[in-house]
C-alpha positions as CSV (number, residue, x, y, z in Angstrom):
1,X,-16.0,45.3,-35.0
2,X,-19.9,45.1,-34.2
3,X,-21.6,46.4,-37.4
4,X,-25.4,44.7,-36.6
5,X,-28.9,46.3,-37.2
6,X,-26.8,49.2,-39.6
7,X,-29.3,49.0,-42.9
8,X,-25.4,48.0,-44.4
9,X,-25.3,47.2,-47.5
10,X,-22.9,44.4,-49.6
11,X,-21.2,47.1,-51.4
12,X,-20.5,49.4,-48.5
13,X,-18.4,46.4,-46.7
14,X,-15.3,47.8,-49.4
15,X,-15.5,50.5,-46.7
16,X,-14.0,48.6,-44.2
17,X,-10.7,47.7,-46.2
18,X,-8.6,50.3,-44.3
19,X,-9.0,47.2,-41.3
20,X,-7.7,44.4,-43.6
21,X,-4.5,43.9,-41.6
22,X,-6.0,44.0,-38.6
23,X,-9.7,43.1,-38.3
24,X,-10.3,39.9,-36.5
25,X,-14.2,39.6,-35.9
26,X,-16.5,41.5,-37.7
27,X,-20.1,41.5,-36.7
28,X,-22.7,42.5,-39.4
29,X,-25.6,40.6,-38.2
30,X,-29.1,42.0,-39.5
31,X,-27.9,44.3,-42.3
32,X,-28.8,44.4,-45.9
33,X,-25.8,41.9,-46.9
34,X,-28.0,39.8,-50.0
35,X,-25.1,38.0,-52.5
36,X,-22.0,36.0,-51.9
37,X,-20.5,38.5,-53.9
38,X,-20.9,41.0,-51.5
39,X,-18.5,39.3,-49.6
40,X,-15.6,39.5,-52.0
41,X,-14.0,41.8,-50.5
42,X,-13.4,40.7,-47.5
43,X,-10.9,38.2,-49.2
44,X,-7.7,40.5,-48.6
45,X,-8.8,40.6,-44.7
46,X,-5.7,38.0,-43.4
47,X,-6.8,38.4,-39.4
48,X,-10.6,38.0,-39.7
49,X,-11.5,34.8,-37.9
50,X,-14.8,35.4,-37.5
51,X,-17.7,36.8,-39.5
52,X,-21.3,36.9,-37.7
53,X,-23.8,37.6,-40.4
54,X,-26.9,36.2,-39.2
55,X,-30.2,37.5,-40.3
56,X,-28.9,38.9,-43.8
57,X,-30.3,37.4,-46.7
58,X,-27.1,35.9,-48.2
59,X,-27.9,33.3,-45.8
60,X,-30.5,32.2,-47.3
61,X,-28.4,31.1,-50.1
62,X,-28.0,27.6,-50.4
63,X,-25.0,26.0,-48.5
64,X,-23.9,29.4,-47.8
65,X,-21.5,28.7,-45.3
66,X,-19.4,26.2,-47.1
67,X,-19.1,28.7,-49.9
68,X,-17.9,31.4,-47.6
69,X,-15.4,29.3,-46.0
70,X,-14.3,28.6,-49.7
71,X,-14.2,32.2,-50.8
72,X,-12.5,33.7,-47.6
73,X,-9.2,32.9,-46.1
């Protein structure tokens, strides 16, 4: 699902949980996506395999993409 350059914010991703059985690459490069947290609930998506989220600020966060590697299955 390409979601990039939306103005998306973290807590409008629980939005997307109707796709959790079936999303397998979600795009949501250059959004509004700022805290790990904002990622939580992505944890119940079993097919995602990849996430793009370049150009949010959440990666700025140290180590970021070791901790969403941790946090997501």
């Amino acid at each position: 699902m390409e979601l990039s350059d939306n103005i998306i914010k973290g807590e409008e991703l629980a939005k997307l949980e109707v796709y959790k059985d079936s999303l397998a690459i979600l795009k949501i490069s250059n959004n509004r996506i700022t805290n790990l947290s904002d990622l939580d609930c992505l944890k119940s998506f079993t097919k995602l395999v990849k996430l793009d989220l370049e150009s949010n600020d959440v990666c700025k966060v140290p180590d970021y993409r070791n901790k969403v590697l941790e946090a997501l299955p």
